[in-house]
C-alpha positions in Angstrom: 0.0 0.0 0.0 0.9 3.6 -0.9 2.0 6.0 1.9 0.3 8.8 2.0 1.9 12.3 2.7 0.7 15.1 3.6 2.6 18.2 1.5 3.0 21.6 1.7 2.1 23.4 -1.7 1.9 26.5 -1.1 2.4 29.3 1.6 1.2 32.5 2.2 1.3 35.4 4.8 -0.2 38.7 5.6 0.8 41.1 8.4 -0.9 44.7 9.3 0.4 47.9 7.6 1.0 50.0 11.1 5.0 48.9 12.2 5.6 50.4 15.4 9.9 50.1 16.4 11.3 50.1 19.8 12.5 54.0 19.1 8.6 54.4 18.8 7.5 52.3 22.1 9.8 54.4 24.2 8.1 57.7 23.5 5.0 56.2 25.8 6.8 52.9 27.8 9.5 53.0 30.3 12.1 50.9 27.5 14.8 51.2 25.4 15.4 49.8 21.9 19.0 48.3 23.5 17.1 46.9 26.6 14.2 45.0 24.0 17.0 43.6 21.9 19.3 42.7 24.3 16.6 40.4 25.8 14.7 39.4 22.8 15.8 40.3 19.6 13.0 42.4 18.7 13.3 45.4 16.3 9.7 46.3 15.2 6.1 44.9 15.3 3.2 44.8 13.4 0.1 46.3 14.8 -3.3 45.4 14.0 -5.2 49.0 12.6 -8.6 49.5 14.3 -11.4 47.3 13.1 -8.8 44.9 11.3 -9.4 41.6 12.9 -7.7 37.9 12.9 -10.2 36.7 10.3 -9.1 39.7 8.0 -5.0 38.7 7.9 -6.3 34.9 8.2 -8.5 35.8 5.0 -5.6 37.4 2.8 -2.5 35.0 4.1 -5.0 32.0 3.5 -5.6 33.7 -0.2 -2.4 33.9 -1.0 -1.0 30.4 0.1 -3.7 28.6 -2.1 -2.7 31.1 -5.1 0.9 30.0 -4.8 -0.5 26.4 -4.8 -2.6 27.0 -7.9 -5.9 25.4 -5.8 -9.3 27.3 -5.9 -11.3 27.4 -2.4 -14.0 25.3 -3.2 -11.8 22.0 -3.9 -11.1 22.5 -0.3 -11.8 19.8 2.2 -10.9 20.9 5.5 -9.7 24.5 7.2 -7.6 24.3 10.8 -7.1 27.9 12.1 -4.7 28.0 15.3 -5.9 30.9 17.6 -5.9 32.3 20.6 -7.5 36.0 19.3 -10.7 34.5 17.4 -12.7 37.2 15.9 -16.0 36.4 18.2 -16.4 33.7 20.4 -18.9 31.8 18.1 -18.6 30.6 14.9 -15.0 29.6 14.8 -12.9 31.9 13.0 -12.2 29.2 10.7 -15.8 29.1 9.9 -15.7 33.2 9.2 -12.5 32.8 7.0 -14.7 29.5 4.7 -17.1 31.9 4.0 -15.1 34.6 2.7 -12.9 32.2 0.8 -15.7 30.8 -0.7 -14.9 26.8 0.4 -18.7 26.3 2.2 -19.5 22.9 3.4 -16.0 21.6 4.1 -15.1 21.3 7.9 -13.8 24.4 9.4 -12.9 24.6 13.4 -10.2 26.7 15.2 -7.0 24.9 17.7 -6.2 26.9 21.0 -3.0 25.8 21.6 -1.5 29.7 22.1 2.0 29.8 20.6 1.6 26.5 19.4 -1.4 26.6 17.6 -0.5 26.3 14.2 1.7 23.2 14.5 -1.1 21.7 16.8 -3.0 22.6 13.4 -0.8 21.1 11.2 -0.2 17.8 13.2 -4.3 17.7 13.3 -4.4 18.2 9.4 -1.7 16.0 8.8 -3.5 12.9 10.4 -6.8 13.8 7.7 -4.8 13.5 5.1 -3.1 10.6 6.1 -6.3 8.4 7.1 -7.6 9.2 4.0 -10.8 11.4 4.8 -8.9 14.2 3.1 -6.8 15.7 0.4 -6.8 19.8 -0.1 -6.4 20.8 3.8 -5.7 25.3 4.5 -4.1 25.7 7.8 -3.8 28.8 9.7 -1.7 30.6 12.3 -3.1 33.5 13.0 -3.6 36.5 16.1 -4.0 39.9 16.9 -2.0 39.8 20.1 -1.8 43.8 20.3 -5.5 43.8 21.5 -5.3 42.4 25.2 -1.5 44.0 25.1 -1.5 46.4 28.1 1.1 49.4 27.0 1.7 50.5 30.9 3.3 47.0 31.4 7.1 47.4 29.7 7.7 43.6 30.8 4.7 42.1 28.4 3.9 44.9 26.0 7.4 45.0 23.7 6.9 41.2 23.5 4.1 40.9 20.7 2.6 41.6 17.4 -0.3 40.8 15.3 -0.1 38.2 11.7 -0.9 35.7 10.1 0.1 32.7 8.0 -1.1 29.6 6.1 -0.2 26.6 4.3 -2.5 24.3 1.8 -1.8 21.0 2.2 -2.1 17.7 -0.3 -2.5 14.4 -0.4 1.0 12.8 -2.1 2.5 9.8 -2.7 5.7 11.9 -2.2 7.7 12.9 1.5 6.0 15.1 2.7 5.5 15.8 6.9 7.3 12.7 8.6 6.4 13.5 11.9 4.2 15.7 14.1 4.8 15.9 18.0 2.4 17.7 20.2 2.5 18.1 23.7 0.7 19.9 26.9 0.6 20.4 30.4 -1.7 22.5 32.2 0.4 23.0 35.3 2.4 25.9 34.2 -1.1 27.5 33.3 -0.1 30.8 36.2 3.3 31.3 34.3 1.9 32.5 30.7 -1.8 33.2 30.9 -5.0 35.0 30.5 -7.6 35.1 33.5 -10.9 36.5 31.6 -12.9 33.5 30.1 -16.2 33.1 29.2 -17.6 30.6 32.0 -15.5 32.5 34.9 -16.6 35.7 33.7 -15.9 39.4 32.9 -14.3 41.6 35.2 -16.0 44.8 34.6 -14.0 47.0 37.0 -10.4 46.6 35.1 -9.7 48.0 32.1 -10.7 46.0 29.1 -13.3 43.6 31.4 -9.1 42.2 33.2 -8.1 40.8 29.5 -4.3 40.7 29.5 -1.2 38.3 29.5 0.0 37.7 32.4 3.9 36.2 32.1 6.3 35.4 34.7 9.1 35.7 31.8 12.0 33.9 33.9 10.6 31.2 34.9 8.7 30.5 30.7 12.3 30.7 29.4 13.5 28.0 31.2 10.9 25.7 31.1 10.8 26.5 26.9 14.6 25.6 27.0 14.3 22.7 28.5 10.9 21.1 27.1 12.2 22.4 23.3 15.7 20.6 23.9 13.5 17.2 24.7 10.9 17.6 21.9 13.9 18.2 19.4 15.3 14.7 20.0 11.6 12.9 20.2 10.9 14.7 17.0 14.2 13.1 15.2 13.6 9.7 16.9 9.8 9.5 15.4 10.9 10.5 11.8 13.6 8.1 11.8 16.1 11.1 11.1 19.6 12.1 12.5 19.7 15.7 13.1 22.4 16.4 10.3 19.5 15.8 8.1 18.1 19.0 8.5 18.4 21.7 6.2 16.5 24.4 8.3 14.9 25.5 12.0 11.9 27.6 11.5 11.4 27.5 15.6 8.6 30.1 17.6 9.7 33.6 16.9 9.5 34.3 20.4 12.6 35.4 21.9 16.4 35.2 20.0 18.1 33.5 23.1 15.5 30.5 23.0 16.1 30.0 19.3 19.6 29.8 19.6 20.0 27.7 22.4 17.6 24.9 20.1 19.8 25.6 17.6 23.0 24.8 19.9 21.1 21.6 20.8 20.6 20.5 17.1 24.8 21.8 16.3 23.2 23.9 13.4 24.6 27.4 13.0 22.1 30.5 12.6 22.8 30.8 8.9 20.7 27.5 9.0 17.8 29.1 11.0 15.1 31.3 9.8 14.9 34.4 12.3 11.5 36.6 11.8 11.4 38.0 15.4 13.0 40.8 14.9 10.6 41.7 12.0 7.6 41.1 13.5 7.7 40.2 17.3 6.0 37.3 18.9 2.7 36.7 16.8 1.7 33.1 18.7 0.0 31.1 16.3 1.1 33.3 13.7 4.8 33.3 14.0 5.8 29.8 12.4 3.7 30.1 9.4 4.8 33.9 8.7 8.3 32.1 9.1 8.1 29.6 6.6 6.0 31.9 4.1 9.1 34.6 4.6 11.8 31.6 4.3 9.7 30.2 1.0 9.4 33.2 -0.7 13.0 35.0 -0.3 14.5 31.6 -1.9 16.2 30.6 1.0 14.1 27.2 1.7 13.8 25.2 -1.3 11.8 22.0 -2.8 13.3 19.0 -1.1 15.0 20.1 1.7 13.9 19.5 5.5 12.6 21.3 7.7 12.1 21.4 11.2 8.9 23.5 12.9 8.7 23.7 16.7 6.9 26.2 19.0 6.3 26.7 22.6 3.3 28.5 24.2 0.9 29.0 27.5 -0.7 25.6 28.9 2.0 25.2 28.8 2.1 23.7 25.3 4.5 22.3 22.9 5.4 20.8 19.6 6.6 20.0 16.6 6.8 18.7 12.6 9.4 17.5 10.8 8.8 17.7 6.9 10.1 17.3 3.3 9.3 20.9 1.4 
């Protein structure tokens, strides 16, 4: 029997038009540009404008990853979004983005998996394609951060931005994603979080009914270190692949010092490692697709070669695919 692959043909990205630098957040936040880099590697970010929602970058990355496959929306049989920042609560924002595409009737859902949400997408994409059920899959990564971003708070508000990215996936008999490893635990919720939910309720007497992110930054970096180093070699061991294999790291564009301490653990140097966070911050769910989609179209990643995708993100969650571009 035939093994089927699931295979990336086609990427796409979109990212708001508002950049807003380090030289611009210290004219209302207690920072510096030299303190931001030093400790993350940011540059710049994008902001979301007013009224311009998840579902509207989903909507134009998702359009432009199935142009660059040459596939219409309609022969579409499944759309994963990975989201933290859904447009409304209910319909998914999958569902919203079908619609607008034009792909009605195929299953659409969203995957809450913060930071990780679009490999958790991937992974879940990757397991319809290879039982069968489908063939043409769009997955998302995709937030608008910037909107429970408190600007008073220097220690969390430098940290994000707002984007998007997506990949349509086929069914082939060729190599495609080897491996997918996905991972949780809900006992480092306190460390990287939100409190304001729907079935605990509003809080009406803080700003923005209490929605933030609350991050106790120390303590996330060394549990990422560590649970990244771990997922690297599980990763390697499930495809069957030695990590000289690898052409490129397109890790979480979270924070420069975690992505070169996975890329110490995997003895690749950082000309072999796709670096976005300067650019655009950490966008979550949006982050590894806007990655790939920047490594795909400036020529550096190429048909063939081997990629590895890994993220990190509240839960605390974690995971990872390893595929053939």
């Amino acid at each position: 029997m035939t093994q089927i692959y699931a295979r990336i043909v086609g990427t796409g990205s979109a990212l708001p038009e508002r950049v807003l630098t380090n030289a611009d957040l210290e004219k209302f936040v207690d920072t510096s540009d030299e303190w931001i880099r030093e400790r993350t590697g940011i540059r710049q970010r994008h902001v979301a404008a007013e009224g311009e929602t998840t579902g509207d970058l989903s909507t134009l990355a998702a359009q432009r990853a199935l142009d660059a496959a040459g596939v219409k929306a309609s022969e579409l049989d499944l759309i994963v979004l990975g989201t933290t920042t859904p447009d409304i609560i209910f319909p998914s924002t999958a569902c919203l983005v079908q619609h607008r595409l034009g792909a009605n009737g195929c299953a659409a859902f969203d995957v809450n998996a913060a930071c990780s949400g679009f490999v958790y997408a991937l992974g879940v994409a990757d397991k319809f394609i290879r039982s069968g059920q489908s063939k043409k899959v769009l997955v998302i990564g995709a937030e608008t951060l910037t909107r429970m971003v408190r600007w008073e708070e220097r220690e969390t508000c430098v940290l994000f931005g707002d984007g998007a990215g997506a990949v349509v996936l086929e069914a082939s008999s060729e190599p495609g994603i080897y491996a997918t490893c996905l991972h949780a635990d809900g006992g480092y919720k306190e460390l990287l979080w939100n409190p304001v939910g729907v079935s605990v309720g509003f809080k009406d007497d803080e700003p923005n009914h209490g929605v933030r992110i609350r991050m106790a930054g120390r303590e996330v970096f060394k549990v990422a270190v560590k649970t990244l180093d771990s997922l690297v070699e599980e990763t390697l061991k499930a495809a069957g692949m030695e990590a000289s294999q690898l052409d490129w790291l397109i890790p979480h564009q979270a924070n420069l010092r975690i992505i070169e301490a996975t890329a110490k653990r995997l003895n690749m140097p950082m000309e072999q490692v796709i670096v976005t966070v300067d650019k655009h911050a950490n966008t979550s769910a949006g982050s590894v697709p806007l990655a790939l989609d920047f490594a795909v179209r400036s020529g550096k990643v190429k048909r063939g070669q081997n990629l590895l995708l890994e993220a990190f993100g509240g839960g605390f969650t974690w995971a990872s695919a390893l595929l053939r571009y």
